[in-house]
N, C-alpha and C positions, 0 to 999 in steps of 0.2 A: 930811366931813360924813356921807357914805353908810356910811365905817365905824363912826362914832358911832351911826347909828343901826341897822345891824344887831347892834354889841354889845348895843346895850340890849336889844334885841328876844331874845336867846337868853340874856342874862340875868334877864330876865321872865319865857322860857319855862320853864328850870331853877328859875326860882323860886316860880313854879305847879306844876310837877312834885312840888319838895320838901314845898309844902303840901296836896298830895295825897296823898303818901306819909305824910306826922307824922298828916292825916286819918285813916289807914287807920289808923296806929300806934296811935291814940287813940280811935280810935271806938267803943260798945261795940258787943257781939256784936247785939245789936237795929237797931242799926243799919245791920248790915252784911249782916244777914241778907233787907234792903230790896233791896238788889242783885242785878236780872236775874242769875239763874243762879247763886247763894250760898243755899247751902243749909245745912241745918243741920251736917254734917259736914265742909264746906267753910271754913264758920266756924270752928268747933273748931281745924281745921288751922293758917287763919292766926291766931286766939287763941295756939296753941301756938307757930310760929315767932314770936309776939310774945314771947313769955315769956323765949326763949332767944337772940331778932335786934334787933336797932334793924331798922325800915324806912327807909331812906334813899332808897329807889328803887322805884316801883311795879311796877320790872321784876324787882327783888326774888322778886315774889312766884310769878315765873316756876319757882323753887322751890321751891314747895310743891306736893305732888301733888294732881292733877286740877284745876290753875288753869294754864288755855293760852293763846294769844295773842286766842282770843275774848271769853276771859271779862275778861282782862284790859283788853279796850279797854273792856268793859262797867263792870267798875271807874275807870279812866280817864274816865269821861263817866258815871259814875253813872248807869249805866241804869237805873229802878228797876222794879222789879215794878208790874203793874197792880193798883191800889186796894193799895198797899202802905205802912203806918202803923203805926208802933212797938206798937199798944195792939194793933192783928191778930199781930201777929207773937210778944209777949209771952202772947197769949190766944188764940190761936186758933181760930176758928169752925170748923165740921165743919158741911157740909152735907148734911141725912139727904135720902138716896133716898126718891124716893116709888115706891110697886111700882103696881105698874097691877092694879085686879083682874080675875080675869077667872072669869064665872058661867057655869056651865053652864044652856044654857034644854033 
């Protein structure tokens, strides 16, 4: 009974894993650019090993340059950026500085 129920449990896990990884395979670039610490040229990178890899493995992406085992858990748990929404990241707002004045008396 105990080993029924630990195979299920690691074929569960491997089977969230895989839908994590087709996620990543499928997602668009807007999407992924939501992702704590995925930047714009980070995206590009995994776009390009998309083009040329199946992702089968989210370790996969260990792979790709400048994606390490931080950023990768942040992928793995989809950590997202704060206040982060496909229509900011599509359009993105620019916050202008304000200068302080300063008069001579």
């Amino acid at each position: 009974m105990f080993g029924k129920i630990v195979l299920m449990e690691i074929l569960l896990s491997s089977f969230l894993f895989s839908m994590s990884a087709t996620m990543v395979q499928n997602a668009p670039k807007e999407k992924l650019k939501c992702i704590k610490g995925l930047g714009i040229k980070r995206v590009q990178s995994i776009a390009t090993y998309r083009q040329k890899n199946t992702i089968n493995s989210l370790d996969e992406l260990l792979n790709i340059k400048g994606i390490g085992k931080a950023l990768l858990n942040n992928i793995k748990n989809d950590v997202q950026k704060k206040s982060c929404s496909i229509s900011e990241k599509v359009f993105p707002l620019k916050e202008k500085k304000q200068r302080k004045s300063i008069s001579a008396e």
